[in-house]
N, C-alpha and C positions, 0 to 999 in steps of 0.2 A: 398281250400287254404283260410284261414286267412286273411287280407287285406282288411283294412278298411283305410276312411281317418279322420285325423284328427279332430276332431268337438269341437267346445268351446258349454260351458253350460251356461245357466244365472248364474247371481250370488245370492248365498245364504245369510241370515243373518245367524251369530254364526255356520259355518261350524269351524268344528272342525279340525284340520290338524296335523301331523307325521312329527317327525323330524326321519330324515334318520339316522338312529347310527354309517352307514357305508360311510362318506360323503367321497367324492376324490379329495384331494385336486389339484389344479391347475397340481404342479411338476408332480403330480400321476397319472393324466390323460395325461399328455405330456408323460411320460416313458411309459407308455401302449400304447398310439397312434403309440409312435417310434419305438418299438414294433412290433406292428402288425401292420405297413405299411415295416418294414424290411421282414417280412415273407411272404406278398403279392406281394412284388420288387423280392424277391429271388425265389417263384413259375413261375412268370408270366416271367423273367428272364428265367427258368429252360425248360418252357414249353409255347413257342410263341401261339401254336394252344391253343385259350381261350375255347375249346370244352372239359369242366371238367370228361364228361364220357372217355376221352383220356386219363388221366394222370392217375398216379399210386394212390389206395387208400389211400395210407398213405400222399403223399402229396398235394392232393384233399382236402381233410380233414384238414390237418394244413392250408392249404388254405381260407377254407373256414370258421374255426374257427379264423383265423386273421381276417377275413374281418370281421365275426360278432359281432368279441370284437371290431373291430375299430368304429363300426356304433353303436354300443349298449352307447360305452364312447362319440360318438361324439354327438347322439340326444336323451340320458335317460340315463347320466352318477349315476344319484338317483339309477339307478336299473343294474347297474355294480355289481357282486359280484365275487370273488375269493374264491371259497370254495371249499368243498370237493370231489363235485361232478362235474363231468370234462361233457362240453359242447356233448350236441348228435348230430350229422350228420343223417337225413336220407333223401333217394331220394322219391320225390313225386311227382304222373302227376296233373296237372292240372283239377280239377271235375267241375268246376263252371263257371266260364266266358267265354264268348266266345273266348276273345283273350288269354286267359291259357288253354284253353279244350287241353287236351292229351298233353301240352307240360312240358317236365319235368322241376323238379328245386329241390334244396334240400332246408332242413330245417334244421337251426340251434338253440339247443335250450340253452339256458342258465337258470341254477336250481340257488338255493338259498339255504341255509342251514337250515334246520326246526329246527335246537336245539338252532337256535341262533332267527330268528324271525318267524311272523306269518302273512300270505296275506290271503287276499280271494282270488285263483285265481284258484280255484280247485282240484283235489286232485290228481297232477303230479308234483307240485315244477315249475312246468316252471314260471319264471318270463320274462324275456324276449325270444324272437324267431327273425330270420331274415331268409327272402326266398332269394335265390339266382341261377336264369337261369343256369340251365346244358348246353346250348350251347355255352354262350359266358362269366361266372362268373362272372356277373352283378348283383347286389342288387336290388329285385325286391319291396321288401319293409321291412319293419317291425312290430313288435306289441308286446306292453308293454302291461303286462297280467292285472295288476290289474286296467288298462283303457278301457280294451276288446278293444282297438283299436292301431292304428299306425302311418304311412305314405307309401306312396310310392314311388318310383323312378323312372323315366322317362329319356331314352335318350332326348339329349346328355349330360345331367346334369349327371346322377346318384347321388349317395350319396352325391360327393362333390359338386356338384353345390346346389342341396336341403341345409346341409347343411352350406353353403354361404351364398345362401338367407336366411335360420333363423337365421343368424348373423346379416346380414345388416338390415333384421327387428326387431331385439333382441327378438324372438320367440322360448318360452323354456315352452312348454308347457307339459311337462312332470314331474312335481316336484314330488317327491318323496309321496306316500299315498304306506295304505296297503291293502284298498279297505273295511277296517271297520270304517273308521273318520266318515260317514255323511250317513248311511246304506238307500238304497233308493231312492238316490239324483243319478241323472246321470250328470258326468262331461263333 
């Protein structure tokens, strides 16, 4: 699993920066938010047992794509994209830490359009991803591709309490790059 935290860099002279082509405005991020917290009300509504290996794959899935449109617009709305290539679901154990060893979770990934821009982030399109606990549908973290990094989530906060607190800190560390502005520089 993926799952780093967050880390600021020093600062550079004459780093060079990317404006987003695809910026969202305020309205646009509210109508996607309302969105996909209706689709998340109406699963967890549908299906009390938060035990996602339970519920039907179809609605697991729209499930889990709200949730990680809602976290993707709430902490790197820079790297929200609506395009043509529709979000991937898959389920993955835990290989790495102790406390994830053999526990499952899915992966959600969200692609980007190559006819329209160009990231260093490798060569799958993923630009953003979000993990989310198969036992209880909890956001275990995220990772914005062209940072190689993210955050994570931690009861009893989860996403909305994390972010809360980047609000009340005004902590938006996420702006918009393609991962070619300052080649060599770690953010």
């Amino acid at each position: 699993m993926l799952l780093s935290i967050v880390y600021s860099a020093g600062a550079q002279e004459e780093q060079k920066v990317s404006k987003n082509p695809f910026p969202l405005s305020n309205k646009k991020k509210q109508e996607i938010l309302e969105k996909s917290k209706k689709i998340i009300q109406k699963y967890t509504a549908m299906y009390p047992d938060s035990n996602l290996v339970k519920w039907p794959e179809a609605a697991r899935d729209s499930f889990l794509i709200a949730k990680g449109t809602k976290i993707n617009v709430l902490f790197a709305p820079d790297f929200y994209r609506e395009c043509n290539k529709k979000p991937e679901v898959t389920r993955e154990i835990g290989d790495v830490w102790e406390e994830y060893l053999n526990k499952p979770y899915y992966e959600i990934r969200f692609f980007y359009d190559t006819t329209k821009e160009k990231f260093l982030v490798g060569d799958d399109e993923c630009l953003f991803n979000v993990h989310v606990w198969e036992e209880n549908g909890q956001a275990i973290g995220f990772i914005v591709a062209t940072y190689f990094s993210g955050d994570a989530f931690d009861p009893p906060f989860w996403e909305d309490g994390k972010y809360k607190n980047w609000q009340e800190r005004e902590f938006h560390p996420f702006s918009y790059r393609t991962g070619y502005e300052n080649p060599g520089v770690l953010y």
